[in-house]
C-alpha positions in Angstrom: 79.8 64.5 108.9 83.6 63.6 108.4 85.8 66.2 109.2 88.4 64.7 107.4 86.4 64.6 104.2 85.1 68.3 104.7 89.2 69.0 105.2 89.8 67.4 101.6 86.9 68.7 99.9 88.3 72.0 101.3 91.8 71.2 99.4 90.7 70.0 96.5 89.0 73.4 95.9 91.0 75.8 96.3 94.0 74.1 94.5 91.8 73.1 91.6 90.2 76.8 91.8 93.6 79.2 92.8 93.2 81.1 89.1 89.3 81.6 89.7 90.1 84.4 92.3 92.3 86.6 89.6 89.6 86.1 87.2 87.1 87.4 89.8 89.2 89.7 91.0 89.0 91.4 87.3 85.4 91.0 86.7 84.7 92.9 90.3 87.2 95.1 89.3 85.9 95.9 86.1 82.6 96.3 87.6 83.7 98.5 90.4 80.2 101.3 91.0 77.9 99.5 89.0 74.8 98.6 90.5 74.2 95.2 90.7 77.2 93.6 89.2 78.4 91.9 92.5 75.3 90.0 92.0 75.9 89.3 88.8 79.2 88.1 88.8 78.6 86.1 92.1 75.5 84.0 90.7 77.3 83.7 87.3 79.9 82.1 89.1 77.4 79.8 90.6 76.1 78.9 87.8 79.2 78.2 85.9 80.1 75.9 89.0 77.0 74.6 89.1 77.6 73.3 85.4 80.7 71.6 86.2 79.1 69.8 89.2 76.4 68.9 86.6 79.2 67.2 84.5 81.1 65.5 87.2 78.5 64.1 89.3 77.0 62.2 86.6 79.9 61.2 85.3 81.1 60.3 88.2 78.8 57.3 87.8 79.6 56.4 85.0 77.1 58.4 83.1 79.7 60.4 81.1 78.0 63.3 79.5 81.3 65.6 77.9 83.8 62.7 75.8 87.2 63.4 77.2 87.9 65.0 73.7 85.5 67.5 73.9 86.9 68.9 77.2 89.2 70.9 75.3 87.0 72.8 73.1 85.5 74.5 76.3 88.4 77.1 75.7 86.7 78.1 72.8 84.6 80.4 75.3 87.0 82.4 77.5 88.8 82.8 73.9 85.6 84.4 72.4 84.8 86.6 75.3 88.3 87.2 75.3 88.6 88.4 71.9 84.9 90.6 72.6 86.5 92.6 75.4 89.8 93.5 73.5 87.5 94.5 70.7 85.5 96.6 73.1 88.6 98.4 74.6 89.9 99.0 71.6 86.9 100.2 69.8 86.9 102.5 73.3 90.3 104.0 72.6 90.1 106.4 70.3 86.0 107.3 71.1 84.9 109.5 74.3 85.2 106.4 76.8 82.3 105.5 76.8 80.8 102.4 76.0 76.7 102.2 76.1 76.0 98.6 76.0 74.7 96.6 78.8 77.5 95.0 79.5 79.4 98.1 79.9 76.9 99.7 81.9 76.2 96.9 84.9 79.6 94.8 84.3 79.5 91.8 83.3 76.4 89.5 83.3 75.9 86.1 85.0 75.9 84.6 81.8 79.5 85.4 80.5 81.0 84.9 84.0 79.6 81.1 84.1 80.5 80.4 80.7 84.4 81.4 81.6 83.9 79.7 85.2 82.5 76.4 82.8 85.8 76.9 80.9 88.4 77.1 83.5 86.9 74.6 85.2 87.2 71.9 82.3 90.5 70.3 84.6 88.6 70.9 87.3 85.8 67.9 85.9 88.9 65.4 84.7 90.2 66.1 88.6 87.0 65.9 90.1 85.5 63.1 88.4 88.4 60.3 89.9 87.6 61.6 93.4 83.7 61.5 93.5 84.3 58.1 91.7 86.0 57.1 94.9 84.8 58.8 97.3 80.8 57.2 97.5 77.8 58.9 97.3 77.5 60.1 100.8 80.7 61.5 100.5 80.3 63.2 97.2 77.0 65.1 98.6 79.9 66.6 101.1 82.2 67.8 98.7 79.9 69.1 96.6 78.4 70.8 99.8 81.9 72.5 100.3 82.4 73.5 97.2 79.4 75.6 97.0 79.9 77.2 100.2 83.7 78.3 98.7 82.2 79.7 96.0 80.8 82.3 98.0 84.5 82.7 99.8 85.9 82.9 96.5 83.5 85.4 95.1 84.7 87.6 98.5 88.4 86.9 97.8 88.0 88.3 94.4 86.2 91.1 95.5 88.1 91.6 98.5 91.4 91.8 95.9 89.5 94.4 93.4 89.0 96.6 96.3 92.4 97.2 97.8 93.9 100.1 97.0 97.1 98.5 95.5 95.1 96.0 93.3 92.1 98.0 92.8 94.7 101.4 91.3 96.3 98.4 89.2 93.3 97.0 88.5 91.8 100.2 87.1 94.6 101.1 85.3 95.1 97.7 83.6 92.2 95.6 84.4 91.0 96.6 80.8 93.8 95.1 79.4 94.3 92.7 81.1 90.7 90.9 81.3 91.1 90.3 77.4 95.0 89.4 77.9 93.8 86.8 80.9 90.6 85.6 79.2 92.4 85.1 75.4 95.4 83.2 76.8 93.0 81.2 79.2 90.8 79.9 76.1 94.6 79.5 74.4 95.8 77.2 77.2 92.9 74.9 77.7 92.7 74.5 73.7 96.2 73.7 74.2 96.4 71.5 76.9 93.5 69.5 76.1 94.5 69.0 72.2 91.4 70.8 70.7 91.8 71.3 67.0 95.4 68.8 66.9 97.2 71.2 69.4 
């Protein structure tokens, strides 16, 4: 196995990926005591990688299965879930707290954390597609190797930053605010950047 290619699977990763660990860093946070959600968020964020490896391999080869034009729409998602959680804390606001749905009870489920992880990681597949293009099949069974093994490192940065005392009293303080606030302008920016609706 090439070391070197391992080193620039490695790269590619975490530069392509640096805003995942905030994101998880909420959702752990948010979650903080419930049974289960680690789990959760962890194999949702497999999945949602999983996803985009589903997109980029393939295409990869040639076998384009998202047009270029519809890689902007993906912020619809993070905007939606976005918008849910704002509605949530502020139907919460002025009511005892307490929130009974399942959601609220266990965190967030695998399902919403893949389809932000799909979302934000709609550069990821115009970056990652050029590379495994290049880089041969043996060679793209590497990187997609590495990335799945930094998934899990990710998933412990992020839950590693929800549970220091600094970040975890901001966190707990904000992180209902700000998951909405980071979600919402998330959706907003890959709308944007990828021209969705003539933006």
């Amino acid at each position: 196995m090439d070391v070197g290619v391992i080193g620039q699977a490695a790269g590619l990763f975490a530069v392509t990926n640096v805003d995942d660990i905030v994101i998880l860093a909420l959702f752990f946070a948010r979650s903080a005591g419930r049974r289960g959600a680690g789990l959760r968020i962890t194999a949702g964020q497999y999945l949602g990688f999983l996803a985009i490896l589903a997109v980029a391999v393939p295409a990869a080869f040639g076998a384009t299965l998202l047009p270029g034009s519809a890689i902007g729409y993906l912020g619809l998602l993070p905007l939606a879930l976005g918008l849910r959680a704002a509605w949530r804390t502020w139907r919460e606001r002025d009511g005892d707290g307490e929130d009974d749905t399942p959601v609220a009870r266990g965190g967030p489920g695998p399902l919403e954390v893949a389809a932000v992880t799909f979302a934000n990681g709609g550069d990821n597949i115009g970056v990652y597609v050029p590379v495994f293009a290049t880089a041969g099949t043996d060679a793209m069974g590497v990187y997609a190797a590495v990335f799945l093994i930094l998934v899990a490192v990710w998933c412990a940065a992020g839950r590693f930053l929800a549970t220091r005392p600094f970040v975890a009293g901001a966190l707990s303080r904000w992180g209902h605010i700000a998951l909405p606030v980071v979600l919402i302008a998330l959706g907003l920016v890959i709308l944007a950047e990828g021209g969705a609706f003539g933006l």
